[in-house]
N, C-alpha and C positions, 0 to 999 in steps of 0.2 A: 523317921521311917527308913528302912532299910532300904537300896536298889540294888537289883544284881545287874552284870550284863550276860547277855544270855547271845549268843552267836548262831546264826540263822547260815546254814551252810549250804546251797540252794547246789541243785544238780547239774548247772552250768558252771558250777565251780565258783560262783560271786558269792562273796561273805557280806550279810550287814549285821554288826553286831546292833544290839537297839539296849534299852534298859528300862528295866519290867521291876515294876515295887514289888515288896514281898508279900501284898496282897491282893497283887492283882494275876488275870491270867494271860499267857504267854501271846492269844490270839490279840486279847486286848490291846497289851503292849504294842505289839507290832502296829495293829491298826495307827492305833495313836502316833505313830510315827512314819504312818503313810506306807505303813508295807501290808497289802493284803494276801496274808498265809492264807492258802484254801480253806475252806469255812463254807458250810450249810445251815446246819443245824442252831449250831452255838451250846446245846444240852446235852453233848457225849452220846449221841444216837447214831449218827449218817456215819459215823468213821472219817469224812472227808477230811478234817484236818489232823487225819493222823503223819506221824515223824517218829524220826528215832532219837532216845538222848545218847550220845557216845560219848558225853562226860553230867559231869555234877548233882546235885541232888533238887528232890521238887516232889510238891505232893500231886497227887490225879484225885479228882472227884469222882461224880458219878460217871460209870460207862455203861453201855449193854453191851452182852455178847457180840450183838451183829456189828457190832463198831470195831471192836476190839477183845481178843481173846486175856482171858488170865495170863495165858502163854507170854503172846505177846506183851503182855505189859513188863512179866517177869524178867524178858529180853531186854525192855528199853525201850519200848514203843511208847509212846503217849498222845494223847489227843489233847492237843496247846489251846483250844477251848478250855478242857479241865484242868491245867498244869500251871500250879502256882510253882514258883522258882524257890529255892531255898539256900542256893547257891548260886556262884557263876555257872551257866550249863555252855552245850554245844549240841544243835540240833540239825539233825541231816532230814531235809526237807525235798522230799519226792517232787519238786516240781521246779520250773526254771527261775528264775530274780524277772524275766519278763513276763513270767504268768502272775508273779506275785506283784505283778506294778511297781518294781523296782528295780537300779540297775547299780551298777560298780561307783563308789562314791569319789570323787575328782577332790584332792587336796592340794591347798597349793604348798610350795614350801622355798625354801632360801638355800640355795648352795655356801655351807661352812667352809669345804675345804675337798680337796681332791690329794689324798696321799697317794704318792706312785709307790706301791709295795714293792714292784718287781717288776723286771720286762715285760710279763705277763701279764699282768693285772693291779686294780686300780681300788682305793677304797673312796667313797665316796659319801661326804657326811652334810647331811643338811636338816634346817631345822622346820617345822610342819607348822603350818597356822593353828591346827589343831592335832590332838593326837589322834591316832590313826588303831583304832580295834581289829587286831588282824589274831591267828592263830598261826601259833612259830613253824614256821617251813611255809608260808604263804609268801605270793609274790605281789609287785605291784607294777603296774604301764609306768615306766619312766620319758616325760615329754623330754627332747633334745632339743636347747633353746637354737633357734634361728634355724631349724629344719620342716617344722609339721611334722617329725617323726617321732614313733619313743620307740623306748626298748623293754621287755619284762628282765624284770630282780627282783630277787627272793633278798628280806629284809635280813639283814645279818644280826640287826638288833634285839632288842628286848617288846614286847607287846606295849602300845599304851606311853611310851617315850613319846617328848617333846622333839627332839631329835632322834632320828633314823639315820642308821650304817646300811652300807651296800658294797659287795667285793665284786667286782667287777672283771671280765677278761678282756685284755687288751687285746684287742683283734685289727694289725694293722688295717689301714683302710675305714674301718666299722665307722661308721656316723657315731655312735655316741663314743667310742676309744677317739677318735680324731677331735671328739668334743673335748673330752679330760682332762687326753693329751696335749691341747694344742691352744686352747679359746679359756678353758675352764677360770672361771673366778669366783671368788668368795662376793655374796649379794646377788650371783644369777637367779633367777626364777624358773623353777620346772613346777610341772604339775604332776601329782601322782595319782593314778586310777586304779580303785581298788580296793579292798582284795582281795583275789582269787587263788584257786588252786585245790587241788581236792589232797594234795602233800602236806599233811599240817601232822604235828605230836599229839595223838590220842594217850588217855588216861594212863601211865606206866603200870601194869600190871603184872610182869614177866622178865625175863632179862633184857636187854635191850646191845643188839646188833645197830651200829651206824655206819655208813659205805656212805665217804665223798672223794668226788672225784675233782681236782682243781678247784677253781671256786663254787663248785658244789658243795663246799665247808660251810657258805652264807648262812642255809638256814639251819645248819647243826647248832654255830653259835647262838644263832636266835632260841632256838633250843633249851641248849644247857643254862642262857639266862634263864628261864622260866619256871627247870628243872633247881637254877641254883636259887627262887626264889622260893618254889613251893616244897621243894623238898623229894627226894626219894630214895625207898629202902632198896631198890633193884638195879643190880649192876648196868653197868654202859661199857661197852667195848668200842671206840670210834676209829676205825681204819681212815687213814688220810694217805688218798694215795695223786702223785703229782708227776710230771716228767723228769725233773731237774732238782738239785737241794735249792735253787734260787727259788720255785714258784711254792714252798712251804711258807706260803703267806699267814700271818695273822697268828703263827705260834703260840708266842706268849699270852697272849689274849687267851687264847682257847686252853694252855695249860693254868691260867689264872683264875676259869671260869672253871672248869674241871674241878681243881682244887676244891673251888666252896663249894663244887657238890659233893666232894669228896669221895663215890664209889665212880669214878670213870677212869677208864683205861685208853690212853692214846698210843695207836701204833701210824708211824711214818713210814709209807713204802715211794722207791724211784725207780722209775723205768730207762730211766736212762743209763745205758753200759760203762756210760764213762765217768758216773757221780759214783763215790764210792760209798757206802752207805747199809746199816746192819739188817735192813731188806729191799732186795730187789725184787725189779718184777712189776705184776700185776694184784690188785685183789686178792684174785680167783686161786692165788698160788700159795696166797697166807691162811684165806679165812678156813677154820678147820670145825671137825664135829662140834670140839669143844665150843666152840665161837657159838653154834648152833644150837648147843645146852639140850641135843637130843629132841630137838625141834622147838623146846618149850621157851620163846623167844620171840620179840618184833621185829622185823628187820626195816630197816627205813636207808633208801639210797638215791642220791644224787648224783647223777654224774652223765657222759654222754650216753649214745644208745646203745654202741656199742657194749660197753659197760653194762646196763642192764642185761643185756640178752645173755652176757658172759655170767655174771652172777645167777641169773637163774637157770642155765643149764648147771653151774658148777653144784645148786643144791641138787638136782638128780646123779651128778656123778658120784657125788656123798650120799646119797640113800637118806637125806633129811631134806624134810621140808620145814620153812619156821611157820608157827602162828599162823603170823601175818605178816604180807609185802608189801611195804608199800616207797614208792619210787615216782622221781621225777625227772623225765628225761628231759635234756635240753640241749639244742644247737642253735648258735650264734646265729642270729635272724639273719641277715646276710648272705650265712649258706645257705638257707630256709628259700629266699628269696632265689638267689640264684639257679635252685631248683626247679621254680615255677617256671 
């Protein structure tokens, strides 16, 4: 018998993936593995467990109007009562992982190895008791051993891996940079919780825009594994923009994983005045209409806030808007803290 896994993307941002036979339905599934998706009915009447698919394929049984419109079906809507899987899907679920009696799942795992890429930043590889169902550009709570703290990181690696990669910024000071830097060994034990994030690679449909910012490249490469596994006919433009030539971490990796997708485009920008380098600058000074394909385009960016607020004024100063945005901003929990 065939199983899929089918990804339950709950409005707080917790992912649990579960895996549903191909003969059974989607609510079922869940149930059986202790997650109760909203449900009344059970017979496609109440609508209550309606969700949206935002990837994969699946058949729908019977519905009535008052549940669900033709419309909406034809959108992607389904009622996971009626929704047998026929692939791997990906379900955006109207309600929280605490309404659904479930929460972020805790994995433990084994610290491999700590590479110091650069002054700036750190890769960090370890190997998971189990593997760990995430969707590429998600993150995960990283424990910091001998603190009771973690930190979130977006996986650098591939979905479904025994081992997990994570790029990391070295932030003098930071609890888990002085972890790395300073204590770090091969056989530590952290815990990872997880995972979240509403920044994940939907279906490629269109050209694809990529904005990262420093180790905001993590879940691009998560990415283009996934891209380099399943395949796509739709270009990739991926801006990689950094301070310095030193914090161009993870190059080769990323022109190697490029490669076997074969249609992606890497541009290197530095902001720094005194790296010499065939763009300077910011983002906001390279990406052009063309980049934007006259709107017809995803845009997907990582990097700080800054950065975001600069990239979507620059699509007004261009007179294009893409598709669709989507972004994940992030600062070093540290400033975060010291804010409070």
């Amino acid at each position: 018998m065939t199983t899929y896994n089918v990804a339950l993307n709950f409005e707080d941002g917790v992912t649990r993936v579960i895996q549903c036979d191909e003969d059974e339905k989607v609510t079922d599934a869940a149930f059986r593995q202790k997650i109760n998706l909203p449900m009344d009915c059970r017979d496609g009447v109440c609508g209550t467990c309606k969700c949206f698919a935002e990837k994969g394929e699946y058949e729908l049984e019977f519905y009535m109007d008052e549940s669900m419109s033709d419309e909406e079906a034809e959108e992607g809507y389904v009622l996971t009562c009626q929704m047998t899987p026929e692939s791997d899907c990906v379900l955006r679920v109207p309600a929280s992982s605490a309404v659904c009696k479930t929460a972020p799942e805790a994995v433990e795992a084994e610290v491999l190895g700590v590479d110091n890429l650069s002054e700036t930043s750190f890769g960090l590889r370890v190997k998971l008791a189990k593997p760990i169902g995430f969707l590429p550009g998600q993150y995960v709570n990283v424990t910091v051993p001998g603190t009771g703290k973690h930190r979130s990181y977006s996986f650098s690696s591939a979905p479904g891996a025994v081992e997990a990669t994570f790029l990391i910024r070295n932030l003098p000071g930071g609890v888990m940079s002085s972890y790395l830097g300073e204590q770090a060994k091969a056989g530590d034990s952290v815990t990872l919780t997880g995972p979240m994030g509403a920044f994940y690679l939907r279906p490629i449909e269109r050209a694809q825009l990529w904005l990262a910012g420093g180790t905001g490249l993590a879940p691009f490469l998560s990415m283009l594994e996934q891209v380099a596994e399943q395949g796509s006919d739709q270009a990739i433009t991926l801006y990689y923009a950094v301070t310095r030539a030193a914090d161009l971490v993870e190059l080769e990796r990323l022109k190697t994983v490029a490669t076997k997708v074969g249609n992606v485009t890497v541009i290197t920008i530095l902001a720094a005045e005194d790296d010499a380098h065939e763009r300077k600058g910011f983002v906001t000074d390279h990406v052009t209409v063309e980049d934007l394909n006259d709107g017809d385009c995803d845009v997907y960016l990582c990097g700080p806030p800054p950065m975001v607020d600069a990239v979507r004024d620059h699509f007004g100063k261009v007179g294009v808007e893409p598709a669709n945005f989507y972004f994940e901003k992030f600062n070093p929990t540290e400033v975060e803290e010291e804010a409070t």
